[in-house]
C-alpha positions as CSV (number, residue, x, y, z in Angstrom):
1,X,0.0,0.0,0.0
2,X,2.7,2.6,0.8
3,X,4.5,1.6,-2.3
4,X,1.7,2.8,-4.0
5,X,1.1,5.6,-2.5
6,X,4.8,6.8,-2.8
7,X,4.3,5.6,-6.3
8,X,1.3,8.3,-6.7
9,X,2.9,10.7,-4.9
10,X,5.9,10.5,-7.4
11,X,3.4,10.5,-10.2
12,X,1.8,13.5,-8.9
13,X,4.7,15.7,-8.4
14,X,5.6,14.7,-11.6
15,X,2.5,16.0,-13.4
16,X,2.2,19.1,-11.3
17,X,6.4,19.9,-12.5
18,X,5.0,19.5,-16.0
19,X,2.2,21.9,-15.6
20,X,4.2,24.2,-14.0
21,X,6.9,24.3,-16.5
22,X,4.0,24.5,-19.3
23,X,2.8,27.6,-18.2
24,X,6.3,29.1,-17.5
25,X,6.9,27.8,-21.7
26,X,3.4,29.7,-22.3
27,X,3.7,32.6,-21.0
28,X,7.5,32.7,-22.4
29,X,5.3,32.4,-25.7
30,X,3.1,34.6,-25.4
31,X,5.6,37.5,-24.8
32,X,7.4,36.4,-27.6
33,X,4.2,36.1,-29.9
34,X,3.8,39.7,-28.6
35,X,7.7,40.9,-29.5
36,X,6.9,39.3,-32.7
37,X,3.7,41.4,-33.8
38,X,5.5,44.5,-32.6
39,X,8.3,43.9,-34.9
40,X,5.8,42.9,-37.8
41,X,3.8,45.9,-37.8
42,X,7.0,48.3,-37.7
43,X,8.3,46.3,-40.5
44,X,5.1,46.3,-42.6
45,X,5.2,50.1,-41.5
46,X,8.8,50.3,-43.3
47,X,7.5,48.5,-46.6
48,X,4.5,50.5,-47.0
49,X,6.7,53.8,-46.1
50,X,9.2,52.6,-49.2
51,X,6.1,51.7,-51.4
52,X,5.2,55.2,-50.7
53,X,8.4,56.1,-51.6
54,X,9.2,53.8,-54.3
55,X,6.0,55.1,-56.3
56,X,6.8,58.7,-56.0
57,X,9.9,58.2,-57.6
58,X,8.3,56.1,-60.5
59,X,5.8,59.1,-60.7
60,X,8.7,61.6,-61.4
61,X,10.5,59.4,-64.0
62,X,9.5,60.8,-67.9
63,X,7.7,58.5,-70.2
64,X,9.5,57.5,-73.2
C-alpha cells in the first residue's frame, strides 16, 4: 500500500512539475508572440513607407 502511494505521490509531483513548466513555456510564448507582432507591424510600416516612396519616384520618372 505505501508503495503505491509513494508511487502516486511520485506521479503526482511529476505531473504538477509538467504543468508548471507548461505555463512558464506559455507565457515565455506569449511575450514572444507579442515581441513578434510588434516587430511585424514596424516592419510592414517600413514597406509600405518605401512603397510610398518607391512610387513617388516612379511618378517623377518621364515616359519614353
Amino acid at each position: 500500500m505505501d508503495a503505491e502511494l509513494n508511487k502516486l505521490e511520485s506521479q503526482l509531483e511529476q505531473l504538477i512539475g509538467l504543468y508548471e513548466s507548461g505555463r512558464v513555456e506559455i507565457r515565455e510564448l506569449r511575450s514572444r508572440v507579442a515581441r513578434l507582432e510588434a516587430d511585424n507591424r514596424a516592419l510592414a510600416e517600413k514597406v509600405r513607407f518605401a512603397t510610398g516612396k518607391l512610387e513617388s519616384l516612379l511618378e517623377q520618372l518621364p515616359e519614353s
